[in-house]
Backbone as CSV, one residue per row, in Angstrom:
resi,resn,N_x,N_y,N_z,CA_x,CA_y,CA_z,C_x,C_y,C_z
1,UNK,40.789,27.834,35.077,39.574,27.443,34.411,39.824,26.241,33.528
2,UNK,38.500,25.457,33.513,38.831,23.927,32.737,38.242,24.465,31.176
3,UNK,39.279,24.074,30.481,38.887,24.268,29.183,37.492,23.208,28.463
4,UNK,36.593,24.597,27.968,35.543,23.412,27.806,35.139,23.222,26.822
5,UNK,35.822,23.497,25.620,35.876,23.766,24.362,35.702,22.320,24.073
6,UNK,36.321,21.442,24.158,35.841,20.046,23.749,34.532,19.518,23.873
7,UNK,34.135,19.665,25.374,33.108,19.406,25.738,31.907,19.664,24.913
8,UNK,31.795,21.571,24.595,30.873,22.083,23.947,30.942,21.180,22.689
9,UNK,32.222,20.756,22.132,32.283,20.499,21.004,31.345,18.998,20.452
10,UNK,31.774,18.388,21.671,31.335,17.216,21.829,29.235,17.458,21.909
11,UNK,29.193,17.899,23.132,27.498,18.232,23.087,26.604,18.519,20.933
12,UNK,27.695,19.498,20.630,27.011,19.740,18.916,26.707,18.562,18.608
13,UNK,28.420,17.660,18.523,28.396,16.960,17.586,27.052,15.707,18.400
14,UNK,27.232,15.587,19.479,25.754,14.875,19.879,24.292,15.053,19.315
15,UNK,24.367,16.393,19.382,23.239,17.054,19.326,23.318,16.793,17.272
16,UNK,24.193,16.959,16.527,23.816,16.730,15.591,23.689,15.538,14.660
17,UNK,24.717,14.613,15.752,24.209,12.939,15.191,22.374,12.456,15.419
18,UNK,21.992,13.513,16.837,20.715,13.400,16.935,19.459,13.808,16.388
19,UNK,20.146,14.892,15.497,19.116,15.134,14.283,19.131,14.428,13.201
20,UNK,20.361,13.872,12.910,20.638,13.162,11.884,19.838,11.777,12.099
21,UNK,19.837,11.282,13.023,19.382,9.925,13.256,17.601,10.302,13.232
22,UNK,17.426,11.147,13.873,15.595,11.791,13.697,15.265,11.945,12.333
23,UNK,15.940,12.764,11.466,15.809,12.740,10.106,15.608,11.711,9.124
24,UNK,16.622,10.841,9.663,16.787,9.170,9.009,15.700,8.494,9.187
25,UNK,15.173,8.426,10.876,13.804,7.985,11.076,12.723,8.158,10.507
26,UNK,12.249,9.225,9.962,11.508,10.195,9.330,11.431,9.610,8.151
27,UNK,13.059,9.782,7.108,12.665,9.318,5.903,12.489,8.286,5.735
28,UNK,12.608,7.037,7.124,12.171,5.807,6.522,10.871,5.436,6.874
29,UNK,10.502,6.457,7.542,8.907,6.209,8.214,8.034,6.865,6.361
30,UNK,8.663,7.529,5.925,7.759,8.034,4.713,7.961,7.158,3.910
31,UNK,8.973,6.596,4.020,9.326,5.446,2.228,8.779,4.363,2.952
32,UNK,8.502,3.826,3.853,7.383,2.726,4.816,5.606,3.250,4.155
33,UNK,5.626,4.278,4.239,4.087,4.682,4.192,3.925,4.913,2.451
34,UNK,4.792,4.981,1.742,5.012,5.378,0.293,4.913,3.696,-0.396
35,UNK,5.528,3.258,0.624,5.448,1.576,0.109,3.990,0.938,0.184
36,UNK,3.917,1.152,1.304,2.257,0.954,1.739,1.172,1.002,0.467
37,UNK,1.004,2.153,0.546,0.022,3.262,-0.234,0.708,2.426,-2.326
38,UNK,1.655,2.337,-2.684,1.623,1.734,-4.042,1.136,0.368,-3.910
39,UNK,1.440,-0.287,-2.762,0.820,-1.774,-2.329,-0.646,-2.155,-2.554
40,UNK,-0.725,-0.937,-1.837,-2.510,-0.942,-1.461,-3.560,-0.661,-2.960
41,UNK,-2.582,0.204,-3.930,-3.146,0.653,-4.993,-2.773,-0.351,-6.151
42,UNK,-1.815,-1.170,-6.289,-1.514,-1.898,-6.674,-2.382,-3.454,-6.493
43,UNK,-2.702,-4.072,-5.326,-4.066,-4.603,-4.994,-5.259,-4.203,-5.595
44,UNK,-5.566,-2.820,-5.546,-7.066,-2.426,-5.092,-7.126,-2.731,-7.186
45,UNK,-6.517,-1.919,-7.823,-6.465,-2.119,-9.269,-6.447,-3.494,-9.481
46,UNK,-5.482,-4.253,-9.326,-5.726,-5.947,-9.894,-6.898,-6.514,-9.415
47,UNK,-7.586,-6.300,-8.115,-8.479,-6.893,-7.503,-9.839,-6.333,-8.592
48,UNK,-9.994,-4.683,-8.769,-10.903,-4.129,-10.288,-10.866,-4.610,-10.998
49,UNK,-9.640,-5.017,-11.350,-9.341,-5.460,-13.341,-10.222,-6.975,-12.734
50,UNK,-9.388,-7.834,-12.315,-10.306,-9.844,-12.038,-12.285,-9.195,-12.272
51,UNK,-12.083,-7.933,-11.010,-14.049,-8.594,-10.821,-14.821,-8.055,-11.933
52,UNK,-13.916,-6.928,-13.168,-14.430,-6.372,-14.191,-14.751,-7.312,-15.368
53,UNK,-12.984,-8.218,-15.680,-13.339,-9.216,-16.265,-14.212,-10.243,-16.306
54,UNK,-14.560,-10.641,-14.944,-15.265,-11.769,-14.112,-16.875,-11.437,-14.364
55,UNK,-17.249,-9.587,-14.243,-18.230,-8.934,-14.473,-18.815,-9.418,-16.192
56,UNK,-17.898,-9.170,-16.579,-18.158,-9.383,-18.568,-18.179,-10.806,-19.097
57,UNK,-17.059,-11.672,-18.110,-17.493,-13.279,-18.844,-18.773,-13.430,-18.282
58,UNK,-19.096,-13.461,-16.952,-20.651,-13.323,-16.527,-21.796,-13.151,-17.740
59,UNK,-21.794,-11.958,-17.936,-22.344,-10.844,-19.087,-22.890,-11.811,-20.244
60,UNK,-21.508,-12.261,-20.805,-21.064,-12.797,-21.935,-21.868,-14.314,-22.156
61,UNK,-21.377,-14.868,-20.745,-22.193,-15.927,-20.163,-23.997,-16.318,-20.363
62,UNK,-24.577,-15.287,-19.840,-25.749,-14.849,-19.495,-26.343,-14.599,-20.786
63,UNK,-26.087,-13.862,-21.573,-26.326,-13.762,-22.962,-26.303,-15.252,-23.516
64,UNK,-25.510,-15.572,-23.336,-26.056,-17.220,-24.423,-26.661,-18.274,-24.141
65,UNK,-26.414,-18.164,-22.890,-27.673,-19.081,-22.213,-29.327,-19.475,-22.759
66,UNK,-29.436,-20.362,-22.879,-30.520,-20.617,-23.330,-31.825,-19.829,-22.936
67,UNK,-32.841,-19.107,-23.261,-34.136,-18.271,-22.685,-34.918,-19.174,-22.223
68,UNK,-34.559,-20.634,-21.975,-35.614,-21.524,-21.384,-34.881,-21.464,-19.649
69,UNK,-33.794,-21.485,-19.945,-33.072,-21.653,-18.399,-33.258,-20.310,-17.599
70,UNK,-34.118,-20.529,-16.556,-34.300,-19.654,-15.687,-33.126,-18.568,-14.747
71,UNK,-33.281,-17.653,-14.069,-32.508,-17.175,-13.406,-31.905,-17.612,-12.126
72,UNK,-32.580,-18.325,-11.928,-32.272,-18.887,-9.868,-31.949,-20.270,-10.442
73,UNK,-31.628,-21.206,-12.110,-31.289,-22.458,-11.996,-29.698,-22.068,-12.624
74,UNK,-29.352,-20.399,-12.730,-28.639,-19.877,-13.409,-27.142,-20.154,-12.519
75,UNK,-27.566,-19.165,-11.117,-26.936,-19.029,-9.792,-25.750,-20.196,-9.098
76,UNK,-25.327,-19.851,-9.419,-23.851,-20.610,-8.301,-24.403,-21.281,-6.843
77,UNK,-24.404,-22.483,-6.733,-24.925,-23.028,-5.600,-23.451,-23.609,-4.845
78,UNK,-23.495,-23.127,-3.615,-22.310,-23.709,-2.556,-22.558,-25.028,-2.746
């Protein structure tokens, strides 16, 4: 009989570099999607804070404007 003790031995250690490497995949597929997601929230907040500020100089704006100057001569023209 051929000794097959290596063999088997060999198949584990296959079999467990192949979880290892699945695992690895995994955690970099989550720290990919973890990156994402602070990116996205990180945007979405700075992009709030500009149109809040932008909202209040407006505001601020609008208030001192003279009550003779109309609303549509007020407006941003392209």
């Amino acid at each position: 009989m051929l000794d097959i003790t290596q063999s088997k031995l060999g198949e584990l250690e296959l079999r467990r570099t192949r979880q290892q490497l699945q695992e690895l995949s995994s955690h970099i597929q989550d720290a990919k999607e973890q990156e994402r997601l602070h990116i996205a929230h990180e945007v979405h907040d700075e992009i709030g804070s500009l149109l809040t500020a932008i909202k209040i100089d407006l505001s601020w704006l609008i208030q001192r404007l003279p009550r003779t100057v109309s609303y549509s001569q007020t407006r941003l023209k392209p």
